[in-house]
Every structure is written in C-alpha cells, then in structure tokens.
LOSE-464935 format. One record per atom (N, C-alpha, C): residue in one letter; x, y negated, z. Coordinates in steps of 0.001 Angstrom, whole numbers, plus 524288, in hexadecimal, padded with zeros to 5 digits. Atoms other than C-alpha are relative to their C-alpha. Layout:
N
AXYZ
...
This chain:
87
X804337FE3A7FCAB
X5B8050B905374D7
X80064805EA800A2
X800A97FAFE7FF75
X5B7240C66937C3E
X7FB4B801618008B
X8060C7FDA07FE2E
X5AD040CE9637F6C
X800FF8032F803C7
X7FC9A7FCD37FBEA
X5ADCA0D3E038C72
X7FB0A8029680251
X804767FB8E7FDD2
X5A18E0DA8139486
X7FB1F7FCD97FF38
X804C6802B080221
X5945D0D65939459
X7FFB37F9A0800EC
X800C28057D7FCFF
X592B10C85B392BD
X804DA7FC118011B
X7F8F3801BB7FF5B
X5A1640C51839475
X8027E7FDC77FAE2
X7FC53801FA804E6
X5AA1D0BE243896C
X8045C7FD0180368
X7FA89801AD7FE49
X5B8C80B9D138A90
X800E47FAFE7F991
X7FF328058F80508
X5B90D0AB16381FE
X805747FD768014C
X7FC378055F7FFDC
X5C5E00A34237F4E
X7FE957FBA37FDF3
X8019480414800CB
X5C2AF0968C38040
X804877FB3C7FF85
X7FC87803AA8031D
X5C9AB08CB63781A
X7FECD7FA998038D
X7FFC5803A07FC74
X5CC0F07F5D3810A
X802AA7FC7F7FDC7
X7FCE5802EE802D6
X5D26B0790E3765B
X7FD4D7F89C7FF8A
X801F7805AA802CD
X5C9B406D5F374B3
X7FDB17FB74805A7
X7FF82801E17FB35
X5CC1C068123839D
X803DD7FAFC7FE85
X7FC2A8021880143
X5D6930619B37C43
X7FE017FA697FF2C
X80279805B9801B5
X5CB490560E37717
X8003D7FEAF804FC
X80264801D57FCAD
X5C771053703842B
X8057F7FC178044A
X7FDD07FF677FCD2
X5CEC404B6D38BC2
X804D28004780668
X800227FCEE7FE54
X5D8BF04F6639511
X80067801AA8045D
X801317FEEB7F992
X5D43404DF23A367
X7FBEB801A47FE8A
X8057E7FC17800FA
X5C741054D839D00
X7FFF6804B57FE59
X800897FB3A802C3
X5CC7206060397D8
X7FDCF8044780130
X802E17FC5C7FF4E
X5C8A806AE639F62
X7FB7B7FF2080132
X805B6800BD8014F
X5BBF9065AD3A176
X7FE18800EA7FAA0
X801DF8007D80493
X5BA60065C1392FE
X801FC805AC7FEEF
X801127FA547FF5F
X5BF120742539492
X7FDCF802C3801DF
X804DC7FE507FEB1
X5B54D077C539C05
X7FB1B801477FF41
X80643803068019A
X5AB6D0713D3945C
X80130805167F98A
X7FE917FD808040D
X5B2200793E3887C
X7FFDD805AF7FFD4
X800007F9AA7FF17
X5B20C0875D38EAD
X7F8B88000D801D3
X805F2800407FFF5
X5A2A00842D392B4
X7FE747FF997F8D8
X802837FF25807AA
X59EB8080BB3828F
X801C7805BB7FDD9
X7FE837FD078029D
X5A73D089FE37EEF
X7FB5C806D8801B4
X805367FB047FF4C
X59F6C0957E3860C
X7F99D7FE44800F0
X806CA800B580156
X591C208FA9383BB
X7FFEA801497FBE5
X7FF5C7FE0080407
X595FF090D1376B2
X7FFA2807077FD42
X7FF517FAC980171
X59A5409EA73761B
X7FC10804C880300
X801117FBD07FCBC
X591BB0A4A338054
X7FA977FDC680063
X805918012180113
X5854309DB237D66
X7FB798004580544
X801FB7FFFC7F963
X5827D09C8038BFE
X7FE737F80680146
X8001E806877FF94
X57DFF08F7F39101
X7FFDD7FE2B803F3
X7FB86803427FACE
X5857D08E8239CDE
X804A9802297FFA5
X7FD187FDBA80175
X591CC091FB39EFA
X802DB7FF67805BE
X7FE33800157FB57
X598C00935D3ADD5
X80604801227FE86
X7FB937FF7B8002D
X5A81A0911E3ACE7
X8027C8025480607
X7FDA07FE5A7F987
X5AE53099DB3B85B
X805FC7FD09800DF
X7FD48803507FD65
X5B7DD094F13C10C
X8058E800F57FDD1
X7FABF7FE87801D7
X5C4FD09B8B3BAF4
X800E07FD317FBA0
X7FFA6801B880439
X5C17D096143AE09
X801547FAAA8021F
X7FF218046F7FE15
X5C12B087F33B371
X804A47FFDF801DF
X7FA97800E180092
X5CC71088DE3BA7F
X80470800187FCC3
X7FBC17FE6B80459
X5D45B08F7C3AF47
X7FF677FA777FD26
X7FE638059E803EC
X5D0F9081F23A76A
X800667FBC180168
X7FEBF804A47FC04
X5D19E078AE3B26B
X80625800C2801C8
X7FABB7FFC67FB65
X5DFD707FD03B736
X802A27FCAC7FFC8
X7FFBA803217FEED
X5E5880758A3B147
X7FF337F9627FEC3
X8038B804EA7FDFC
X5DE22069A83B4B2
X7FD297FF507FA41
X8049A801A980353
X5D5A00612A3AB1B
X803877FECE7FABD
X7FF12802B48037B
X5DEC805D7F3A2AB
X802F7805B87FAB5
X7FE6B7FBA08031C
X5E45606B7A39C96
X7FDB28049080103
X8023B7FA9E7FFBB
X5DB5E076A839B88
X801E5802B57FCC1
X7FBBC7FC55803A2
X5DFFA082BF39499
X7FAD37FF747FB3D
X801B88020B805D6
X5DEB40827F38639
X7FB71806187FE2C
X8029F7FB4E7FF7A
X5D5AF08E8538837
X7FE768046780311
X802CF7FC467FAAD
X5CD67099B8391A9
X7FE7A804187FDB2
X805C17F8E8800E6
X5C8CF0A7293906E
X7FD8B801248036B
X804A4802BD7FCB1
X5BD190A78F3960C
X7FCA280434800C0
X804A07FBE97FE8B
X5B4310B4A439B67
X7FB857FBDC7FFBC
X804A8800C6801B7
X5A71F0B0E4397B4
X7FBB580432801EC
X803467FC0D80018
X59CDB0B86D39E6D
X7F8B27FE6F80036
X80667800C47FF38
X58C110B71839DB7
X7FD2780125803DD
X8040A7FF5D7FBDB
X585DF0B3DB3AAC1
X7F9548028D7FF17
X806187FF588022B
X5783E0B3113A559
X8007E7FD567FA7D
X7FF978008B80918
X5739B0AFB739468
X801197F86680348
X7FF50803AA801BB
X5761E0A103398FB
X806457FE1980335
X7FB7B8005780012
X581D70A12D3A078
X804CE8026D7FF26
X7F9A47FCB98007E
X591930A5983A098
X804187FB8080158
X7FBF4801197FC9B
X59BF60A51A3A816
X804437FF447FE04
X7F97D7FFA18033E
X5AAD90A2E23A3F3
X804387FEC980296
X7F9628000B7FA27
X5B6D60A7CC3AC49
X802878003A7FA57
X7FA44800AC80251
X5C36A0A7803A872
X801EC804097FF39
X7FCF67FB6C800FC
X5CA9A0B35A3A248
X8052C801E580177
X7FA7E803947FDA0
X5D6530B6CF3A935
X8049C805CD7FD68
C-alpha cells in the first residue's frame, strides 16, 4: 500500500483465489474479489470499479484473469471509492 495525495492509496491486489471458482466464472469471481477486497481495506460501503480496471481483468476473457492488479484507490465521498487501474 502507498500513500499518495489526499484520499488516494495504490493496493496490490492478490487474485489468487479465482483459482476455487470455476473456470468460465473466473473473472466474475475477480471482480467480486477486488470489490471485498476494498470494502475491506477502505471501509467504504460502495465501491465503483472504473472501466480500465475491468478491462485489464476481462482482457483475457472469463476464463484467465491476471493473477493480480494495482489499483489507485481514491475517496469520492466517506461512503464511496473509486478504483482505476495503475498504469
């Protein structure tokens, strides 16, 4: 985890456990895994995945998402946050 300007954090997010699911569900179940994962860490209780991120774990298709994302994290308002893709 970084610390970057107000409100901002840089998370690597571990995607390792896509592996149970599976595997025409995987990146759905990576999706579902980068959402817990920042409710978890960011104590927000929504969470808006931007469009780069999605693609980056959809690029390719459902059945192999990457085994991990780094992930800008920034605080719309105290209940939501956003999460692009780091490039």
């Amino acid at each position: 985890m970084e610390e970057r300007g107000e409100g901002e954090r840089i998370y690597t997010i571990p995607l390792r456990d896509v592996k149970k699911a599976p595997r025409w569900k995987r990146s759905n179940r990576a999706i579902a895994l980068v959402r817990d994962f920042l409710l978890r860490h960011t104590k927000a209780s929504y969470v808006v995945i931007g469009n780069s991120l999605n693609e980056r774990i959809w690029s390719r298709g459902a059945q192999k998402p990457p085994s991990r994302v780094r992930v800008r994290v920034t605080k719309e308002d105290e209940e939501t946050v956003r999460a692009e893709l780091v490039e």
